[in-house]
Every structure is written in structure tokens, then in C-alpha cells.
C-alpha positions in Angstrom: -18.9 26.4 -13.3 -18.4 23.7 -15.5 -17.0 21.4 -13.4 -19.6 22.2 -10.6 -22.1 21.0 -13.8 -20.1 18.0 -14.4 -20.3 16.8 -10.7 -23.8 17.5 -10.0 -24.6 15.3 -13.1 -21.9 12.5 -11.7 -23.7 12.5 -8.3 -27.0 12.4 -9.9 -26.2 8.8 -11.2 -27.0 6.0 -9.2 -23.6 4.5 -8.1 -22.8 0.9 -6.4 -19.9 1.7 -5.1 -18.8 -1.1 -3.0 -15.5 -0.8 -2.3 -13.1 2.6 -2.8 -9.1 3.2 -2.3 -8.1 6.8 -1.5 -5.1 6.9 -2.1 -3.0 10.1 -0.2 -6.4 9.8 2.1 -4.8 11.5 4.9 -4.3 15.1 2.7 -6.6 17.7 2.9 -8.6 16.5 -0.5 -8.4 12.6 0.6 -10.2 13.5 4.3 -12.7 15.6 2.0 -13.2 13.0 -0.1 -13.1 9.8 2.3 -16.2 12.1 4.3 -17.8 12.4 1.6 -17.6 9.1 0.1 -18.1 7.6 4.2 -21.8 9.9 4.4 -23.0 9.1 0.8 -22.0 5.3 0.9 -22.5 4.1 4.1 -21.7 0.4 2.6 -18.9 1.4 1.3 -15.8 -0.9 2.2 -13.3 2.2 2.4 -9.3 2.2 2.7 -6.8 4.6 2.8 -3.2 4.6 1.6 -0.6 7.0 2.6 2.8 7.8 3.6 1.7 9.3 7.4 1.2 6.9 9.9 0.6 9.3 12.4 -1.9 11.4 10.6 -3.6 7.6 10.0 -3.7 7.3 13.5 -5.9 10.0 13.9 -7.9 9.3 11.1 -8.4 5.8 12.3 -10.1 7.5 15.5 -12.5 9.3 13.2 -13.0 6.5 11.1 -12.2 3.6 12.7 -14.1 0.6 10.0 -11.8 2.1 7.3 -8.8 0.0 6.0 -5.2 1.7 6.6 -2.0 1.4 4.4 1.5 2.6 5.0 2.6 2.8 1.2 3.4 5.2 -1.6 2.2 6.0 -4.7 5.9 5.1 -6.5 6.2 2.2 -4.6 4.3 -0.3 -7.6 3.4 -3.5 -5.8 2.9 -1.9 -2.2 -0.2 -0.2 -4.1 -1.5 -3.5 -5.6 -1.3 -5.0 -2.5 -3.8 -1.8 -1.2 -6.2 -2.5 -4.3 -6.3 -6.4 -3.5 -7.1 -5.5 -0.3 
């Protein structure tokens, strides 16, 4: 219950988010979260990093305005060439 409380109050914030990286978008918790994020922040400039490129290819048909990466996580530059964009 106290993390329900602690997300309600996050969410009751006004937010500018303008941009956002999700990074492992095409797991369960990064589709949750990039729906999310796409509904509350329709100006949201989205991208998605992950290791699937055929799971992004079906994303990309859900989704298809959001940015998609091949890359992992361990892979150091590959990721700050995602968050440059």
C-alpha cells in the first residue's frame, strides 16, 4: 500500500516530460510502462531500447512514432548513443 501512496502522489505532480528512454521497453513492465507513459504524455518524444528486434517489430506496429534501438544495457556507449538520441 505504500507504494500505491507513493505513486498516486508522483502522478499527482505536474510533469513536463518531454522526452523518455525505456530501456528493456519490449518486456512485459517496459510495454506497461511505454502505454502508460504514450496515453498520459501524448507529447512525449518516446524510445525504446532493447535486445529483441523482433518483438520491436511488433511494437513498432503498435507504436509506430516511437524511437527503436537494438542495444543492451552492458553495452556502455550503445546506451549513450540511445539517450542522445
Amino acid at each position: 500500500m505504500m507504494y500505491l501512496s507513493k505513486v498516486q502522489e508522483i502522478e499527482s505532480r505536474e510533469i513536463n516530460m518531454k522526452s523518455c528512454l525505456i530501456i528493456g521497453g519490449t518486456g512485459t513492465l517496459g510495454k506497461a510502462l511505454l502505454k502508460h507513459i504514450y496515453i498520459k504524455y501524448p507529447t512525449c518524444k518516446l524510445a525504446v531500447m532493447s535486445r529483441d528486434e523482433h518483438k520491436q517489430s511488433f511494437l513498432k506496429r503498435e507504436f509506430p512514432d516511437v524511437r527503436m534501438y537494438i542495444g543492451d544495457i552492458r553495452d556502455v556507449e550503445r546506451t549513450y548513443d540511445c539517450i542522445r538520441g
